[in-house]
C-alpha positions, 0 to 999 in steps of 0.5 A, a space after each residue: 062434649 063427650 069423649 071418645 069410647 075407651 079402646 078394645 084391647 082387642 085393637 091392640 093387635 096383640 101376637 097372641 090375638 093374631 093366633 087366635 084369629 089364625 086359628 079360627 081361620 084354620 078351623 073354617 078352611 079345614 071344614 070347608 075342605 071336609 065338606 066340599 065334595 072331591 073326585 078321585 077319578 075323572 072316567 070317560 065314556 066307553 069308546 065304540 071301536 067296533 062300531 066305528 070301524 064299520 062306519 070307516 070300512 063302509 065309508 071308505 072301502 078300505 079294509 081296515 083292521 081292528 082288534 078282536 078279542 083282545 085278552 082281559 084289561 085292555 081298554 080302548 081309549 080314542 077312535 077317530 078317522 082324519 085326515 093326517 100327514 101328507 092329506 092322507 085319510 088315516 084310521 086310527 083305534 088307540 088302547 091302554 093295555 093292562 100295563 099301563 102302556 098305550 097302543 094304537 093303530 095307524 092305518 092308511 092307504 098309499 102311505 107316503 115315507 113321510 107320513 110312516 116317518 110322522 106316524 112313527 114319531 121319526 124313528 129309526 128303522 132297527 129290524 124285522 119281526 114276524 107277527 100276525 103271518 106277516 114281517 112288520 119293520 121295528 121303529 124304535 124313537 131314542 130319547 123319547 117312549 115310543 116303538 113301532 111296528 109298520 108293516 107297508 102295503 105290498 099291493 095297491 088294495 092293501 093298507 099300510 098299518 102301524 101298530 104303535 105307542 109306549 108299549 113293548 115290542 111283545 105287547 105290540 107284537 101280541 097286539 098286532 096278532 088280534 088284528 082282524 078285518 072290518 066287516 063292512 055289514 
């Protein structure tokens, strides 16, 4: 019969073996996470406001607006024309200003108080201000970031536009001044 082969000291499980295996351990993550490739930022692709509001305008026939010529360092973020509250077709164009805030506009036709009051997030109504030749209602939502400036159609052929986000109520105003009409060629 033969006998057993005599024991590794290593099995015995020993505290300074165990730091050593950590260790080793350590050393293999840490080169795993130098070699592994990371991104430091994720970049979306340009977002075409202008040639999607002509798209709108033409389809639609509204006169929507979009902005033109806005100062260095806005950057526009989403646009899109769905369907929103109330059925009403809305058209949207979002921003990040300079600032970090972001701005967009609502536009819709025969806008209902229901869909101002989801456009605006339920905010309530705290003044009037001047921009753009035109006097846009302030919405301001507590408790949460968000101002609003809603100017309502004054005639069946105008649109109702709001200009909204987390911006101040300079950016917004400074925001709303650029609106321009689409053309629709």
């Amino acid at each position: 019969m033969s006998t057993p082969a005599p024991r590794s000291s290593y099995a015995n499980g020993s505290v300074a073996n165990m730091v050593r295996s950590l260790v080793v351990i350590g050393v293999i993550v840490a080169a795993l996470i130098a070699i592994v490739p990371r991104v430091n930022s994720v970049s979306q692709p340009p977002v075409d406001v202008a040639g999607a509001s002509v798209e709108v305008a033409r389809t639609s026939g509204w006169p929507i607006e979009r902005p033109e010529a806005l100062p260095d360092g806005w950057k526009a973020t989403s646009v899109r024309y769905v369907r929103s509250t109330g059925g009403l077709m809305t058209w949207h164009a979002g921003y990040q200003s300079p600032t970090g805030n972001y701005i967009a506009i609502e536009q819709t036709k025969d806008a209902t108080d229901e869909w101002v009051s989801a456009q605006t997030n339920r905010a309530t109504k705290t003044g009037d201000v001047q921009a753009a030749g035109q006097t846009w209602g302030t919405y301001v939502r507590s408790g949460k970031v968000q101002n609003s400036l809603v100017h309502r159609a004054q005639t069946p052929a105008e649109l109702t536009t709001i200009v909204t986000g987390t911006g101040t109520f300079d950016e917004l105003t400074a925001f709303a001044e650029t609106l321009r009409p689409v053309p629709t060629s």
